[in-house]
Every structure is written in C-alpha cells, then in structure tokens.
C-alpha positions as CSV (number, residue, x, y, z in Angstrom):
1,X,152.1,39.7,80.4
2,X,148.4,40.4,82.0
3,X,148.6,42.0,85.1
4,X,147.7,38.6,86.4
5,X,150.5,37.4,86.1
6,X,154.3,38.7,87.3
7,X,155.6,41.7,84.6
8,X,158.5,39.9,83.7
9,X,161.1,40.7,81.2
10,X,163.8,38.8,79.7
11,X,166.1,35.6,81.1
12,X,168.2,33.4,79.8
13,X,169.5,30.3,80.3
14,X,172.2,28.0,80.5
15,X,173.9,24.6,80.0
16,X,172.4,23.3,76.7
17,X,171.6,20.5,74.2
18,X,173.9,22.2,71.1
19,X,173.2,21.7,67.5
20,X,174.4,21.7,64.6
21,X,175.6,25.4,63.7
22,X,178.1,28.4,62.5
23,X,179.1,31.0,65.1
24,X,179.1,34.2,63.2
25,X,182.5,35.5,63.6
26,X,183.2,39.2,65.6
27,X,185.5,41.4,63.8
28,X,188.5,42.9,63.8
29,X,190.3,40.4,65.8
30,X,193.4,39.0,64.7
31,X,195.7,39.0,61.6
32,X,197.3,35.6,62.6
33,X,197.0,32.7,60.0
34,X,193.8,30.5,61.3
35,X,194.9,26.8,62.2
36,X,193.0,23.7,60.9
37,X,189.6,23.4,62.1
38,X,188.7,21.3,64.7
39,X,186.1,19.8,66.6
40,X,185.0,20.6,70.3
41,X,182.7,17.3,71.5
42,X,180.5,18.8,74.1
43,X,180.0,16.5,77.7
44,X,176.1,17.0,77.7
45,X,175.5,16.2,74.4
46,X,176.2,13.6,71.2
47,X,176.3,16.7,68.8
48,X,179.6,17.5,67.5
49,X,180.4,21.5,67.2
50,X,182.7,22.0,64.1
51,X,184.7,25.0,65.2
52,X,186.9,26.4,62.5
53,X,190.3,28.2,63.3
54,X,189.0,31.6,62.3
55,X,186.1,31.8,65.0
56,X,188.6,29.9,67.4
57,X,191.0,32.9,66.8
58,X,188.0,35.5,67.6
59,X,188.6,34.1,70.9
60,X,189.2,38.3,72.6
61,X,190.6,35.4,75.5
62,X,192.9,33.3,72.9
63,X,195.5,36.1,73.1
64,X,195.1,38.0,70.4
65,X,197.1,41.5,70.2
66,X,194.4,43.6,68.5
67,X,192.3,45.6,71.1
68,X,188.7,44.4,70.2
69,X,186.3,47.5,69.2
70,X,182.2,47.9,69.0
71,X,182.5,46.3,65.6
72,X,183.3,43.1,67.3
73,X,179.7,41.8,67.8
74,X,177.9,43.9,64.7
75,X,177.0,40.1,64.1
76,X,174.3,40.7,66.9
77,X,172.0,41.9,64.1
78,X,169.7,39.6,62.8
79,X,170.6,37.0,64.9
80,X,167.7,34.8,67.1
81,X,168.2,33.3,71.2
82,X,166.4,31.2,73.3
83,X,167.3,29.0,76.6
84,X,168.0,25.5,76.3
85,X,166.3,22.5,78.5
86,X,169.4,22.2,81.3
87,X,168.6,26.2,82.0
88,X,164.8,26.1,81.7
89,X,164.5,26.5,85.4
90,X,163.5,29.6,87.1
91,X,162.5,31.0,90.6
92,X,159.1,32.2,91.4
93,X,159.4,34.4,94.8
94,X,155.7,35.4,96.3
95,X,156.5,38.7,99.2
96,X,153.3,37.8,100.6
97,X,153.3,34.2,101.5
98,X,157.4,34.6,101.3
99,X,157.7,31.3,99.6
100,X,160.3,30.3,96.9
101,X,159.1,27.7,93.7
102,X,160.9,26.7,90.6
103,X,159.1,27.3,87.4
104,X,160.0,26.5,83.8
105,X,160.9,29.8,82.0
106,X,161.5,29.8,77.8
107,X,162.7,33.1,76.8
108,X,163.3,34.2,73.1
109,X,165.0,37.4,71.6
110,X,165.2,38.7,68.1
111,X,167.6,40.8,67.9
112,X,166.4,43.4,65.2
113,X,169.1,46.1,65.1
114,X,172.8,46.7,66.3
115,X,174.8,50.1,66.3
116,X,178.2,50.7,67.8
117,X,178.0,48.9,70.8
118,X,173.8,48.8,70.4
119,X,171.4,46.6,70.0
120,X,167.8,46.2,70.0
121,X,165.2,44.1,69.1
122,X,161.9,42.1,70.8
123,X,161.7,38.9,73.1
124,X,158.6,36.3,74.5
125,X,158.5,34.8,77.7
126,X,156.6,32.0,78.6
127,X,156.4,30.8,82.5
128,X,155.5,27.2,82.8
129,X,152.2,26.9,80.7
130,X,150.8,30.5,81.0
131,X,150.5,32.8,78.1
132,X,153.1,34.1,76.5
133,X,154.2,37.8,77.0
134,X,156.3,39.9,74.8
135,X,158.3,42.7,75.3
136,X,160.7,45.5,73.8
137,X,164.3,45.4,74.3
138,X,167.3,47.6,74.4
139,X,171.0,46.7,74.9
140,X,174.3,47.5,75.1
141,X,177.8,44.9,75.0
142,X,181.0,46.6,75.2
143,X,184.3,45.6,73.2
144,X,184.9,43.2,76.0
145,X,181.7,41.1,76.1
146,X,179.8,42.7,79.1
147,X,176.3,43.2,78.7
148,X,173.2,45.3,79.7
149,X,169.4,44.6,79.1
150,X,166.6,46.8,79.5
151,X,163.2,45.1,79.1
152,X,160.0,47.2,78.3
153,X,156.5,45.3,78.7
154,X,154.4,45.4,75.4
155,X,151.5,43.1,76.3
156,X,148.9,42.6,78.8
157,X,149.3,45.8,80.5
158,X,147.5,49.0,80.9
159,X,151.4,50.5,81.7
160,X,155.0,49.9,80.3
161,X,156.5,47.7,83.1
162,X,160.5,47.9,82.9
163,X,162.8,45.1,84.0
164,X,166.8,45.0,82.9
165,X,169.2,42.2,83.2
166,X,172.7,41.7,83.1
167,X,175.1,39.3,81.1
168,X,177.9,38.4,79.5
169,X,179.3,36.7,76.6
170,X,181.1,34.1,76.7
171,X,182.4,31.0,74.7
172,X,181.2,27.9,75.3
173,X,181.5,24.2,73.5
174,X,183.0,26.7,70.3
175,X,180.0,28.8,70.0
176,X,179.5,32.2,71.9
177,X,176.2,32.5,74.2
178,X,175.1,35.1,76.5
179,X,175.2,34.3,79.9
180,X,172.5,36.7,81.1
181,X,170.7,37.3,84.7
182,X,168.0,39.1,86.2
183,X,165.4,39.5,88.5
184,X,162.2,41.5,88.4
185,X,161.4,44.5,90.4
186,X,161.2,43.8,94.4
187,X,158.2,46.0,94.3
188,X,155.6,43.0,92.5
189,X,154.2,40.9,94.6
190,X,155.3,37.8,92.2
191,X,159.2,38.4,91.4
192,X,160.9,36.0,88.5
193,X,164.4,35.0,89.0
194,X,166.3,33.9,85.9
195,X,169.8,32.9,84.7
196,X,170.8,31.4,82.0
197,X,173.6,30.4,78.8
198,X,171.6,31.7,76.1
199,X,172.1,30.0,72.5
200,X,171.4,30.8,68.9
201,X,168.9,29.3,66.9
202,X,167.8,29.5,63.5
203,X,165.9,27.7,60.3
204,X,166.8,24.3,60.1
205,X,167.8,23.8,63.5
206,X,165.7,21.5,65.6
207,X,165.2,24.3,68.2
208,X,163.7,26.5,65.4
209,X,160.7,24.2,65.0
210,X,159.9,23.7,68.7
211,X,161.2,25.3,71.6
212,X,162.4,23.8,74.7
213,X,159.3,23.9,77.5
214,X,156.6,26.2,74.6
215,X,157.1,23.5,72.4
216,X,155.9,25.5,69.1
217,X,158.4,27.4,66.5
218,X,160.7,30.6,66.9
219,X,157.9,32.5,64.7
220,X,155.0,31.1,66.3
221,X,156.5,31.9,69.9
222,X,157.8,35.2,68.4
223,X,154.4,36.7,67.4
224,X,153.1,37.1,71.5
225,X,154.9,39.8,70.8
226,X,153.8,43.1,69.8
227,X,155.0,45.2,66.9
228,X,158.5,44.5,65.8
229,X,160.5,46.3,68.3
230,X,162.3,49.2,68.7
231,X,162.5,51.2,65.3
232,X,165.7,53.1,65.1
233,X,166.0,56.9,63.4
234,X,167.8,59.0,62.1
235,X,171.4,58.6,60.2
C-alpha cells in the first residue's frame, strides 16, 4: 500500500454467499465409523453444502476422544481465502478529524506453506476502489483452532509496515472458515478495522473468477503482490 494510503494488513470477513465445495479434512481426529453424509442448507444462501460424515466427525467440538495435534490443519497448505459480500464491510477511523466511515474491504491469502502448527504465505487487500496492496504473512493455529497473524507490508512503501490479527477457526454451514480480526497500528493517521468469516476458494468456484467488491480473479488479485511469500529453510 503507497504511503498514501493506510498501511494495512490482513482482514477477513464474515457471513457469506457459500459454494459449491470439499472441506479438506484435519487429521488425526477420530477412529469412529463416519455416518451417512448429509446436507447442511445454509439461511443466506440457495447453495446446498454436501457435508460428508468424515469432515462432520473432524468436528474437535463433535466429541471426539482423540486430543487434536499440529497435524490437525497441515491442510492449510496450499489452500486460497478471501471475504465474502455479507463481511465486505470495514471501518475507516481518521485520528485527525476523529471520524468513523465504513469502507468495502476484499482481502485474499495464499497460504503457501504450513509446518507444525505454521503457516505462511502472501495476501492483497483492496479498500473500496483504491489499488491493491500486498503483503507477507506469518501464522500460527494451535491444536484447538486459535489463531495468530502477523502482516508485513511488501508494496508501496519505502519501509516494512507490520500489522497482526487475531482469529479463530471455526465451522460454519459444514465448511471450516477463519474468523479473523484486526486493526492497524493507533499510531497511522488512517487506522482500518476489519472482521470477518473468511472462506475458501479455488478453480472452478465462482469466487475464483471474480471476487466479491475487486471483481477480477484470485490470480489477477493475487499478483499486487510482491514475490511469493515467505520462503522457508532449512530441514
């Protein structure tokens, strides 16, 4: 983001026009049979979510007696997130006119990366109509679900500008999202408030080809961002 505008990081985003899709299983969490599959009709949407018995028993709050581990969300890797239409809407808090105004905020992550409770990867934010910005990120998600985002600036600035979020993950119409919230540092000028049910995307899906709000394709939206991320090394 230019120095124009507010150094913003992640945010995501909440109740949400579902598609059509799997939910990548966690692992490690039961050894009891799976029931018949089912299907979870959600209240904001004509979409049907097909929710088969094994992710419904990956439910850590269905009852299972296995302790969940790191391993649980190793499904992280590779996956893609963005904020759907009902969670679009931000806050955009001036400290020198000390007003309050909503503003439409589309946030995507690619997450590149997960080890042991790790994962990393790069996201784009777009406020209202401005330019995109795109950033480095770093996070952690324990065995239970709770989460931690750090946010490093990669574009439009002379100097890294850091914002982290927090979240957790959390079922919802038989899919997990990530329930995440943040605000940017007190010490801009321009702060951006965010929260928000984040949701998966990927090819095929009509959220792939144009986002809510940027209305252009996870790629297209994707390359604001420099680079591809954090690069991991060593074993």
């Amino acid at each position: 983001m230019s120095s124009a505008r507010p150094q913003r990081a992640f945010i995501p985003i909440g109740a949400y026009t579902l598609e059509h899709r799997v939910v990548p299983s966690s692992i490690g969490r039961s050894t009891v049979a799976p029931p018949p599959a089912h299907v979870d009709r959600t209240p904001d949407a004509s979409h049907e979510v097909v929710r088969s018995a094994r992710h419904a028993s990956d439910d850590h709050s269905a009852g299972s007696a296995v302790a969940p581990t790191p391993k649980r969300w190793s499904w992280l890797a590779g996956t893609y997130w963005y904020v759907p239409t009902s969670n679009l809407s931000a806050v955009l808090y001036s400290s020198t006119t000390g007003t309050l105004a909503a503003v439409k905020d589309q946030t995507v992550f690619e997450i590149t990366g997960y080890r042991d409770g790790y994962f990393w990867g790069k996201t784009v934010t777009q406020l209202g109509s401005s330019t995109p910005s795109g950033s480095s990120m770093i996070g952690s998600v324990t065995p239970e679900g709770r989460v931690l985002l750090t946010f490093t600036q990669t574009s439009g600035g002379s100097s890294p500008s850091i914002t982290q979020g927090i979240g957790v993950m959390q079922r919802k119409f038989g899919q997990w999202t990530m329930e995440n919230q943040m605000f940017t540092s007190p010490s801009q000028t321009l702060q951006i408030g965010h929260w928000a049910y984040m949701v998966q995307t990927h090819p095929g899906l009509p959220s792939w080809n144009s986002l809510p709000s940027a209305g252009v394709s996870v790629p297209t939206f994707l390359s604001e961002a420099e680079g591809s991320g954090p690069q991991p090394v060593g074993p």
